[in-house]
C-alpha positions as CSV (number, residue, x, y, z in Angstrom):
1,X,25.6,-26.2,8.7
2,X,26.6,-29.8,9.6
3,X,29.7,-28.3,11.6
4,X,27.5,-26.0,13.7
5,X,25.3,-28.7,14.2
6,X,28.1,-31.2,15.4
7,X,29.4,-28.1,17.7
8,X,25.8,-28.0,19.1
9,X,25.9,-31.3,19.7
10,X,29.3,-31.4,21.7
11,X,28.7,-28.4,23.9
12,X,24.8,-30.2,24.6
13,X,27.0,-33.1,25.4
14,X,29.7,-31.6,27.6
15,X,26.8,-29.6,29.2
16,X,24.8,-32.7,30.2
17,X,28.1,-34.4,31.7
18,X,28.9,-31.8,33.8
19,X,25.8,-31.7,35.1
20,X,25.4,-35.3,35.9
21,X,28.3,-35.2,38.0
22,X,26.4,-32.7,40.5
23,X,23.4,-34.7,42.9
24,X,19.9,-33.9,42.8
25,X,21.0,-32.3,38.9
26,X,17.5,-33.0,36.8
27,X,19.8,-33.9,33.1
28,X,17.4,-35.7,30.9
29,X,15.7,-32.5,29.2
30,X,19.4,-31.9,27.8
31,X,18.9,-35.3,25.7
32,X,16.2,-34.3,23.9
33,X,18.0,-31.5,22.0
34,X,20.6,-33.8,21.9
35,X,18.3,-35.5,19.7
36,X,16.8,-33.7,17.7
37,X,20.1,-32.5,17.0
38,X,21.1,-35.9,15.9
39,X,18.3,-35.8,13.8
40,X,19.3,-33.0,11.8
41,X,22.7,-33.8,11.2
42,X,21.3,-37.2,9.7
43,X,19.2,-35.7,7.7
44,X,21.5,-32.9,6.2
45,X,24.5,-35.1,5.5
46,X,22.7,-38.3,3.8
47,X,19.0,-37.7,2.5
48,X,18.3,-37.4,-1.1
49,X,15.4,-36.9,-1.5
50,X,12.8,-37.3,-4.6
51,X,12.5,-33.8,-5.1
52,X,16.4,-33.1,-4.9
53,X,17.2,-35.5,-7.9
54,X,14.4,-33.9,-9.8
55,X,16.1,-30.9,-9.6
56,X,19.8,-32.7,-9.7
57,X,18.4,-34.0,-13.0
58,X,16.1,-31.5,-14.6
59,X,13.4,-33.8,-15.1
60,X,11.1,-36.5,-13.3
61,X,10.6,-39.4,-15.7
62,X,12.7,-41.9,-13.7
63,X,12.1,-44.6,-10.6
64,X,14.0,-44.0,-7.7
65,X,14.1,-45.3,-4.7
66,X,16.9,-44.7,-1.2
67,X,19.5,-46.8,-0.8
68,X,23.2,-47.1,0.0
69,X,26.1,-48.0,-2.2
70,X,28.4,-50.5,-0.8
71,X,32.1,-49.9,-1.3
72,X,33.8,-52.7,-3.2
73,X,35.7,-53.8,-0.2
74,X,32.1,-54.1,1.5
75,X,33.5,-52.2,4.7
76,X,31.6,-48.7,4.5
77,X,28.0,-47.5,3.0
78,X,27.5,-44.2,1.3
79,X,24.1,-43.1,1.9
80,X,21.9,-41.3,-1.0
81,X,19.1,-42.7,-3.8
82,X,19.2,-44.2,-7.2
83,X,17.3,-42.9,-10.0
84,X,16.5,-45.7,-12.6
85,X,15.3,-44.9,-16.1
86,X,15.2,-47.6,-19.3
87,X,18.4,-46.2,-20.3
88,X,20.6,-45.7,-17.1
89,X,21.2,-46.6,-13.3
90,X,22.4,-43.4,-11.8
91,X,23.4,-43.4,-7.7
92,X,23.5,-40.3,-6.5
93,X,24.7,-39.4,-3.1
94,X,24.5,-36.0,-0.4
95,X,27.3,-33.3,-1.9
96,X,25.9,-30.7,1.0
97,X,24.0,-29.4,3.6
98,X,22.0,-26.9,0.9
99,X,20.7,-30.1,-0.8
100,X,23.1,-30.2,-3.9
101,X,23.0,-34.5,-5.1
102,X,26.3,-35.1,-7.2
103,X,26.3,-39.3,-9.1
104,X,28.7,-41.2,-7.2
105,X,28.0,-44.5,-9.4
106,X,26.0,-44.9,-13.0
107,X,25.5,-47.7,-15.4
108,X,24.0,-48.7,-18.5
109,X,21.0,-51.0,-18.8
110,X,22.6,-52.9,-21.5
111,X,25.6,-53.9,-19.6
112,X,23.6,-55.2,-16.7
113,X,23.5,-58.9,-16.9
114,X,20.9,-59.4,-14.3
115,X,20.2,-58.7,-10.3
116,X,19.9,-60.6,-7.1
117,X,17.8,-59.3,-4.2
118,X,19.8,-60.5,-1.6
119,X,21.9,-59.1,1.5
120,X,24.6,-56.8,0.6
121,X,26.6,-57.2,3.8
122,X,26.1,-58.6,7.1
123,X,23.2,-56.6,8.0
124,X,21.9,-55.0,5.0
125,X,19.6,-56.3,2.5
126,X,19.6,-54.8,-1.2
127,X,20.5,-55.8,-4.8
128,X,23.3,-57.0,-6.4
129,X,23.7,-56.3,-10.1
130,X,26.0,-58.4,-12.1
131,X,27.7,-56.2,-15.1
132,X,29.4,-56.8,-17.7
133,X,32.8,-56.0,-18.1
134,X,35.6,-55.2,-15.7
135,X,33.2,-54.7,-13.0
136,X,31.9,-57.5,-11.9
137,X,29.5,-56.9,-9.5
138,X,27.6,-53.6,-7.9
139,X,25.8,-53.5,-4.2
140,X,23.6,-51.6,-3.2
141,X,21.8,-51.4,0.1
142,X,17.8,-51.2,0.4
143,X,15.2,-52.0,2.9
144,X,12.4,-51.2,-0.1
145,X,13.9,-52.6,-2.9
146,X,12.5,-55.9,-2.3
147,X,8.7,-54.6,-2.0
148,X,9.4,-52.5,-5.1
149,X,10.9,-54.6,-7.3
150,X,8.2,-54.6,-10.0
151,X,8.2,-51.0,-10.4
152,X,12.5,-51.5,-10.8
153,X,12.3,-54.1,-13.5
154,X,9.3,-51.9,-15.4
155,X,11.7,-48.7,-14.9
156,X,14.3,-51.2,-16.6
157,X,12.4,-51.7,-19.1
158,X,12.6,-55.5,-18.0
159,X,9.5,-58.1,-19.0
160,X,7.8,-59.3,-15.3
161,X,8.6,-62.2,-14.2
């Protein structure tokens, strides 16, 4: 799906060009397909949605929330959600266009030390959680984590603070 959707794009793309080139050639309703296009491909490659780890997980006692994890270099972002229960941090990213989530990342509540809410990167805000062990610490990238962080430390099974 995501190839034919890329294809789509291309031959939108070429089309518009070629078209430019001539005088007098009205171009712009090519973008909006272009778009939408865009759009789609977006949406079938990274959104996991609430529904999708429900069914990824076979049940729907957990918090989640979108985010991206941060590679441990902190050069690229892989897009998808984590689902947070008093036992376990699970991130789960996109496996395909159909909707299938596979866990790129999990943890155990016990060996997380604490969090920071802080920016993950240059641009990206999120949490940082310091575990014990080997690894040291885990980003992860979230414009709502911040507003939501009561409902992550009850799903924690944290005390407020």
């Amino acid at each position: 799906m995501s190839r034919t959707i890329l294809l789509l794009i291309l031959v939108l793309f070429g089309i518009f060009v070629y078209l430019a080139a001539f005088e007098g050639m009205i171009v712009w309703p090519i973008m909006a397909p272009i778009l939408l296009l865009l759009a789609a491909y977006y949406v079938t490659t990274s959104v996991v949605t609430r529904k999708m780890l429900e069914k990824g997980r076979g049940d729907s006692d957990f918090f989640s929330i979108r985010a991206s994890l941060v590679s441990k270099d902190g050069t690229s972002l892989t897009p998808g959600a984590i689902a947070v229960t008093s036992n376990e941090i699970v991130f789960y990213s996109r496996q395909g266009a159909k909707g299938g989530i596979k866990p790129s990342w999990s943890c155990f509540v016990q060996e997380i030390e604490g969090y920071t809410i802080k920016k993950v990167d240059d641009w990206h805000k999120g949490i940082v959680l310091s575990l014990a062990g080997s690894e040291s610490e885990v980003k992860i990238a979230s414009r709502d984590i911040g507003k939501k962080e009561k409902e992550f430390r009850k799903a924690l099974g944290w005390p407020e603070e």
